[in-house]
N, C-alpha and C positions, 0 to 999 in steps of 0.2 A: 341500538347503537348505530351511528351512524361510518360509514368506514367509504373508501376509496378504494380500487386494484389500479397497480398504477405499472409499466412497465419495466421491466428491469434492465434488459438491454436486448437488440436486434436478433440474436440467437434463440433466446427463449425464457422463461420468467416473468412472474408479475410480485409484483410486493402487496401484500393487505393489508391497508393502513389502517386503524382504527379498531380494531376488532381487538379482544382483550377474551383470550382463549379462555380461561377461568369463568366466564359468566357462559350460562346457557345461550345455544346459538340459535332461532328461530328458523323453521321450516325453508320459507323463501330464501334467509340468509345462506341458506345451508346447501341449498340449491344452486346458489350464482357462485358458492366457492366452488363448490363440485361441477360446474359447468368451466368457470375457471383455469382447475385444475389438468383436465381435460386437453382445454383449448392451448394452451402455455407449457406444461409440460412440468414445472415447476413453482409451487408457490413459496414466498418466505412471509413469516409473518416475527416481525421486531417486537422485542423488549418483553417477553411472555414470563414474567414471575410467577411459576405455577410449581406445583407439586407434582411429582411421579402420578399420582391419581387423577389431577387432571390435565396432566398431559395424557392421561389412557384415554378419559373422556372426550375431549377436542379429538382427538384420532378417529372416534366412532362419525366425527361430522361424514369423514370421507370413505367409511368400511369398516368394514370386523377384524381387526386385531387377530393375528393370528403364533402360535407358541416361535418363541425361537429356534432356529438352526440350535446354535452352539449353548445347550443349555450355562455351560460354567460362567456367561457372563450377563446372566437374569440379575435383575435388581430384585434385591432379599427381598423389601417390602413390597415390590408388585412384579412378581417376576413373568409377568407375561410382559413386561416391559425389558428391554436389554441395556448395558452400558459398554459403550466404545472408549477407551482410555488407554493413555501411551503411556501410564502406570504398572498396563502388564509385561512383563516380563518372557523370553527366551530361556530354554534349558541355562542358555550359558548368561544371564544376567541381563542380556539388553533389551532396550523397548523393544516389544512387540508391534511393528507399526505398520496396521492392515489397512490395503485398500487405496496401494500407491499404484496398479494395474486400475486401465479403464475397465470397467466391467458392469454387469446389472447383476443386482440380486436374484441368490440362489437358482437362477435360471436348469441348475440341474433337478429340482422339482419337477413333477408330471404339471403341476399347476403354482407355478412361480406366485410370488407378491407383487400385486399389483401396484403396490405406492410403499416405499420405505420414509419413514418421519426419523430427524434427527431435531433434540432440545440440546442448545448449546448449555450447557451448566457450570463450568469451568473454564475459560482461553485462557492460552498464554495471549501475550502484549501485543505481539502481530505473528501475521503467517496461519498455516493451517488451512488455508482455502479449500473449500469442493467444489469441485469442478465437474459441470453436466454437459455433455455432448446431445442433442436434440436430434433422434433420427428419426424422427419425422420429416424434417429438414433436410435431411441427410438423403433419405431415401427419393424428396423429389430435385435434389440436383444430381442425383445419378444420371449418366447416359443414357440413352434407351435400349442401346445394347445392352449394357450392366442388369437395367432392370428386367429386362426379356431373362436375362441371363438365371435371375437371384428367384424369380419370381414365384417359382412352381419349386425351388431347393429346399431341402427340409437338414438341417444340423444337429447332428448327436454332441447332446452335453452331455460332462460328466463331472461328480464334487473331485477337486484335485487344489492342491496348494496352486501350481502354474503349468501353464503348456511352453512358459519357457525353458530351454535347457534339454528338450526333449531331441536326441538322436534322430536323424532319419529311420532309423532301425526301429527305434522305440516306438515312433509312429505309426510307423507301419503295422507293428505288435497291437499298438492299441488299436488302429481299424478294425481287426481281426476280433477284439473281445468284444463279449454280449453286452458290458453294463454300460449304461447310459440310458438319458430318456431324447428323443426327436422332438423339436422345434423347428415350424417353419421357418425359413430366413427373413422372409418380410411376413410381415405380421398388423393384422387389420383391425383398428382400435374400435370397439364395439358401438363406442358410445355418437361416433362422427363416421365412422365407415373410413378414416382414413387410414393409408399404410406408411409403417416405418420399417426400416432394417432393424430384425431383431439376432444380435451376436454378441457372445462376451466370449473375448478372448482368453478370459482366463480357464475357462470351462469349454468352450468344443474342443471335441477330440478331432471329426472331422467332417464333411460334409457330405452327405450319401451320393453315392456314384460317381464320387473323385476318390484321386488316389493321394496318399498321406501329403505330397510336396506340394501336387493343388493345392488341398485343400489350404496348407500354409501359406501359399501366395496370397488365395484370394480372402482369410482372413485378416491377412497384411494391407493387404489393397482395400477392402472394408472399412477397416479402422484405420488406415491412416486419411479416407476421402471424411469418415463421422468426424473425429476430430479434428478438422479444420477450425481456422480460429468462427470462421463465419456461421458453426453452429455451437458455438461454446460459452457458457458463461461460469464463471469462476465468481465464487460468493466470498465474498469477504465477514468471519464469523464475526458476530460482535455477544458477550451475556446477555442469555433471554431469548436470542432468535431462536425459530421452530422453521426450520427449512421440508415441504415435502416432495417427492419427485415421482413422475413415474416411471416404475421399470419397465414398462407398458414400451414406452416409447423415447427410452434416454439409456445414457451409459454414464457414471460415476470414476471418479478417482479424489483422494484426496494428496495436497500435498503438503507432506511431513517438511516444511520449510520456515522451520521455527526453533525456538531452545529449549531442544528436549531437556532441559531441568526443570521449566515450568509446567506443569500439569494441563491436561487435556482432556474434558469430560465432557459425552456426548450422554444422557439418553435413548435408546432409539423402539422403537417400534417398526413392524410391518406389516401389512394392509392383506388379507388374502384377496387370492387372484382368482384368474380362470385358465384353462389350458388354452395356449395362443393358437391362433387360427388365420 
């Protein structure tokens, strides 16, 4: 097959034209996406009529598939694959609608996922955008104070709904407890040697050898220099796309700015990792 990678906008992304994920992908091919992916941060590849089973296969182009987090939302028929839908429901009725905090995957792992894959299978008519913040980007317009600063910090994550809404008090509490795993702050992508700032805010509790209020500033400060519009790109979903990112070196959000009465079905897969370094 013959295909193009063409770019998607100044922040980070490339689109893959031509490639038709259902057919077997040849060595070299498979090579320039995964050099690609890499280098971009994010690939989307349009209009993918595939089945659960090979959306599993196109996934192995870039890694090994690895089990879900949350097992209750495995696809029956291939539940090493997961589904995202604003069909699930709250104790009290309403959408469950995950994943409006910027954040990276499951970062409270000893060894995070390296790449999450989403297959759009259902949109509503418009809205529902995801949006990736590029901190690789991020981490070379830092000051060089900042970056002296971040350099050598290492961040205790931990699984939690959000660190918003947390007391000073609370924080302080959670400094004190054992559970969490440490992740450096900047974080060195194996494959180019480059560094990003690696933080979700939805998960550190705090950063080692600050005290609870630091450490909330300077994840405030963090995230609000990653999400600048200058390293952001916001996808507009269309049926068929297969959007994949890296957790490596990006942060996530989607937003719910659509009419929750029409239905919202993702696919997703995610890529195992390595422990960041």
């Amino acid at each position: 097959m013959t295909y193009e990678i063409k770019p998607l906008s100044g922040g980070l992304g490339v689109e893959v034209i031509g490639l038709d994920l259902a057919v077997s992908i040849d060595t070299e091919t498979a090579e320039e996406i995964n050099r690609a992916f890499v280098e971009n941060v994010v690939l989307v590849f349009r209009g993918q009529d595939i089945t659960v089973h090979q959306f599993l296969e196109a996934a192995k182009i870039l890694g090994d598939p690895m089990e879900q987090y949350l097992s209750q939302y495995k696809v029956p028929e291939c539940p090493i694959v997961s589904y995202v839908s604003n069909q699930v429901k709250t104790d009290t009725g309403a959408p469950k609608l995950l994943g409006q905090a910027w954040h990276t995957d499951q970062s409270f792992n000893p060894t995070p996922p390296k790449a999450t894959m989403l297959h759009g299978v259902v949109l509503p008519k418009q809205g529902g955008n995801t949006c990736f913040a590029n901190m690789r980007q991020a981490y070379e317009g830092l000051s060089e104070t900042l970056k002296a600063r971040i350099d050598t910090l290492q961040a205790v994550h931990a699984y939690r709904e959000s660190r918003e809404g947390l007391s000073a008090e609370d924080r302080r509490a959670e400094e004190d407890s054992e559970d969490g795993v440490t992740h450096p702050v900047v974080r060195t992508l194996e494959e180019i040697g480059a560094k990003a700032i690696y933080i979700n805010p939805l998960r550190i509790k705090r950063f080692v050898g600050l005290s609870a209020d630091e450490s909330t500033s300077l994840l405030e400060e963090l995230t609000e220099h990653a999400t600048r519009d200058r390293y952001v790109y916001c996808h507009p979903w269309q049926k068929g796309d297969i959007v994949i990112w890296d957790n490596r070196q990006s942060m996530h959000r989607v937003l719910h700015n659509y009419d929750l009465s029409e239905k919202r079905l993702m696919h997703r897969i995610v890529l195992e990792g390595s422990a960041p370094h």
